[in-house]
C-alpha positions, 0 to 999 in steps of 0.5 A, spaced: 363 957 697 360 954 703 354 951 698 360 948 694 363 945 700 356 942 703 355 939 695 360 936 696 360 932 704 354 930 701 356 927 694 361 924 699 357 921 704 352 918 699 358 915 695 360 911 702 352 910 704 352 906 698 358 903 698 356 901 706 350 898 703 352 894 698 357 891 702 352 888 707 347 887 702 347 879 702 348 876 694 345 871 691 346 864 695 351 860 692 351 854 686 351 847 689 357 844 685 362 851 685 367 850 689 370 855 691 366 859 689 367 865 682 363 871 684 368 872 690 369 880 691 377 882 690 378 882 697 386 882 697 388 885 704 392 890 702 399 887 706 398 879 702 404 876 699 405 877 692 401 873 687 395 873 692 387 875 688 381 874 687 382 868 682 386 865 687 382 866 692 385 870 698 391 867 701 388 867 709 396 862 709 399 865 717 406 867 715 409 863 720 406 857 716 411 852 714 414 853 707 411 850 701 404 850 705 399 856 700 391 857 699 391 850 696 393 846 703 388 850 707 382 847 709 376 848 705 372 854 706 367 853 700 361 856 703 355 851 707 351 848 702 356 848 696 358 841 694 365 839 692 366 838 685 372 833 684 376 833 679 375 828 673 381 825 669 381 827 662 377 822 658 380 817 653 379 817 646 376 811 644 380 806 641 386 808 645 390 804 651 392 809 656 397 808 662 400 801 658 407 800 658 407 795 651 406 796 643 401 794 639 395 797 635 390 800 640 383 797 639 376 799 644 382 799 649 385 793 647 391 791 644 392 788 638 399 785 635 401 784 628 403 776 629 406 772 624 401 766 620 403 761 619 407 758 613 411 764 613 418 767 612 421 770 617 420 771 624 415 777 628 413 781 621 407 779 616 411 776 609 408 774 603 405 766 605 409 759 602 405 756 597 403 748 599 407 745 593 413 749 594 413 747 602 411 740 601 417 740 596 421 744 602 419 737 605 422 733 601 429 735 600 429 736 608 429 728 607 434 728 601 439 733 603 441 730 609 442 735 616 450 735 617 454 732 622 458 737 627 464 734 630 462 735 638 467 740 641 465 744 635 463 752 636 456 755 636 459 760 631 461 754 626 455 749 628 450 755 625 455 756 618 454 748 616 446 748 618 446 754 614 450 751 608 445 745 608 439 750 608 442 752 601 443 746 599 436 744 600 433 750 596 437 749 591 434 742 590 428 745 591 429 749 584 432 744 581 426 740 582 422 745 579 426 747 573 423 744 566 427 739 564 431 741 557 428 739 551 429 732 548 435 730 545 438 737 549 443 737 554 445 742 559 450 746 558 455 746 563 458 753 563 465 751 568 468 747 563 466 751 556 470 754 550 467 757 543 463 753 539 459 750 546 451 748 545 446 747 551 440 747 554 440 753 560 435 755 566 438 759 570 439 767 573 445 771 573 447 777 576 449 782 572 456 785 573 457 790 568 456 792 562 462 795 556 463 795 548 457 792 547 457 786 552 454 785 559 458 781 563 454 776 567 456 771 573 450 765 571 448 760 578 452 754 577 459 757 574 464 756 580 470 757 575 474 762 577 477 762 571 471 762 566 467 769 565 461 769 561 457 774 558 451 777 553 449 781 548 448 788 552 442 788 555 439 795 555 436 798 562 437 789 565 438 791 572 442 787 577 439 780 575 438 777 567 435 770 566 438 765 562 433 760 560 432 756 552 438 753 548 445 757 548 451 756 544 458 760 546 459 764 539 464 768 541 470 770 545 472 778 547 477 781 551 475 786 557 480 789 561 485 783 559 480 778 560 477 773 555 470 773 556 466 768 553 459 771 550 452 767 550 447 766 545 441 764 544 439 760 539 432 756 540 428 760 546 424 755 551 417 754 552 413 759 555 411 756 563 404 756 565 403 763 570 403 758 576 409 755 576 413 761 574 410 763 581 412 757 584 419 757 581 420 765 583 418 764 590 423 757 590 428 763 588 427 767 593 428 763 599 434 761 595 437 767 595 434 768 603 437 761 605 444 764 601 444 771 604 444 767 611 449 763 610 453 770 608 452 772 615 453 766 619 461 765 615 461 773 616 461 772 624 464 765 625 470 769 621 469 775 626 469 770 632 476 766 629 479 772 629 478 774 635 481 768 639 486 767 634 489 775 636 487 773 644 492 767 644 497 772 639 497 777 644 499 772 650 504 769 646 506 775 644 507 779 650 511 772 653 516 772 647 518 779 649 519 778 656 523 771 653 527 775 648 528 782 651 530 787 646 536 791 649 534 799 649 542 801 647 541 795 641 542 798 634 537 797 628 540 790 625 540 788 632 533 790 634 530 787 628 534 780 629 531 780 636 523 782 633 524 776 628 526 771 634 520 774 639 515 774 633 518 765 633 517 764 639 511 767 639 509 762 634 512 756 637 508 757 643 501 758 641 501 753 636 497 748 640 492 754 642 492 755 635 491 748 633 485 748 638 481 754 635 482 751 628 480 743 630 473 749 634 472 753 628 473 748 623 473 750 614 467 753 611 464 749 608 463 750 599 456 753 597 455 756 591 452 763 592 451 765 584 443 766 583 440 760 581 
């Protein structure tokens, strides 16, 4: 019993000798560039606060330290000899801009914007280029159809309807300069004023309305009747547009939904154009048709901006007739009504010389033929 317990006072001694010695055996210097360094023992004392480690390194924070100050607010104990490593910011990717505030296509730490060449349609995106013939033409009618004269006191709203109108008419001329002109001894057909029987010459676009019993039911470029509707034989898989282009003659008359519809048949096809000037005429078109969505839009708002004014004054004059003719709260039906139609008199009575103002500002809208042409 006495051996085992001397045995085991020395494996205990031995142990605590060992551990004694590799505690006061120096390691290996430390590496210049690690700081702090990595291979530091787990010495957490035992009472640290929470969270506290060898990865951390230990916190030698005083507890009577302001709150928020922690092992990376102290000062540095990097063992002598060691340099600090500052810490370097993520490297960009070539070819990006980091830190700019703007947009664009980053390009060896530049930035790079889509502009609009020159000769181009629309503003800040890249469309297809003007072809120099259709521009010159575009030059010319800017000679030939005259830019309008706005009365002075007119809206802005207004100014920008009438600009628009002769944006429209200025490419119609240009569609028309390009078209063919009819063969010898062929007039053109004029669809406003046509019955059955009628012969001549078109060149034209139509938008298709719909299609029943066998015609399609078409609304050509220049039809400005309201009581003439044409149309074609059925076009099978036509899309939202047809084109009417060689010598047509009015064959028949039919009746859809309670309307006569006058049915177009083609009885000498044009010539064929060269690929050239099919483009330029498609690209004449186009702006056409951009030039009329424009001007769709300028009467859209200047409606929107006359209405407005017009509901302003209305209300005043309104609420003022009210307190002219007050409706008595006993008064019965015939007579709440009576005093409702007075009030709804004076109101017009006393805003129409605002009224008169807002129409001589907004002014009619001028006639533009927004058919395809």
């Amino acid at each position: 019993m006495r051996t085992r317990i001397l045995l085991s006072a020395l494996a205990a001694t031995g142990l605590w000798a060992g551990t004694a010695l590799a505690q006061t055996q120096p390691g290996p210097p430390a590496t210049p560039g690690n700081s702090p360094p990595t291979n530091v023992p787990d010495n957490t004392p035992p009472r640290s606060k929470p969270g506290t480690g060898p990865a951390t390194q230990p916190d030698n924070t005083p507890r009577d330290a302001p709150k928020g100050t922690g092992p990376a607010t102290q000062p540095d104990n990097t063992p002598p000899g060691s340099t600090p490593v500052p810490r370097t910011p993520p490297a960009a990717r070539p070819g990006t801009t980091i830190g700019s505030g703007g947009t664009g296509v980053g390009v060896s730490g530049t930035t790079t914007t889509r502009e609009t060449p020159v000769g181009t349609v629309g503003a800040g995106t890249t469309t297809a280029v003007i072809p120099p013939e259709l521009a010159k033409l575009e030059a010319q009618a800017a000679v030939e159809v005259r830019a309008p004269e706005v009365p002075a006191g007119r809206a802005p709203e207004a100014k920008r309807v009438a600009e628009a109108a002769v944006k429209v008419r200025r490419a119609t001329w240009v569609v028309e300069k390009l078209l063919p002109p009819p063969p010898e001894g062929v007039t053109a057909l004029n669809l406003n004023g046509i019955k059955v029987g009628a012969r001549g010459w078109l060149d034209t676009t139509a938008d298709v309305v719909r299609t029943a019993d066998g015609v399609t039911v078409i609304r050509p470029a220049g039809l400005t009747a309201e009581n003439v509707v044409v149309g074609v034989p059925a076009v099978a898989g036509a899309g939202k547009t047809v084109s009417l282009r060689g010598e047509y003659i009015v064959d028949k008359a039919v009746t859809l939904d309670g309307r006569e519809v006058l049915v177009l048949k083609e009885v000498a096809a044009a010539k064929a154009l060269d690929d050239g000037l099919t483009r330029l005429i498609a690209a004449a078109r186009a702006r056409l048709e951009e030039a009329k969505a424009q001007y769709a839009n300028a009467v859209a708002v200047l409606v929107a901006a006359k209405k407005k004014a017009v509901d302003a004054v209305m209300a005043r004059a309104q609420a003022e007739a009210a307190k002219q003719i007050p409706v008595p709260d006993n008064a019965t039906g015939e007579v709440r009504i009576k005093a409702k139609q007075d009030q709804q008199q004076l109101a017009g009575k006393l805003a129409k010389s605002e009224l008169d103002k807002i129409a001589a500002m907004y002014g009619d809208v001028p006639a533009v033929d927004l058919t395809r042409q």
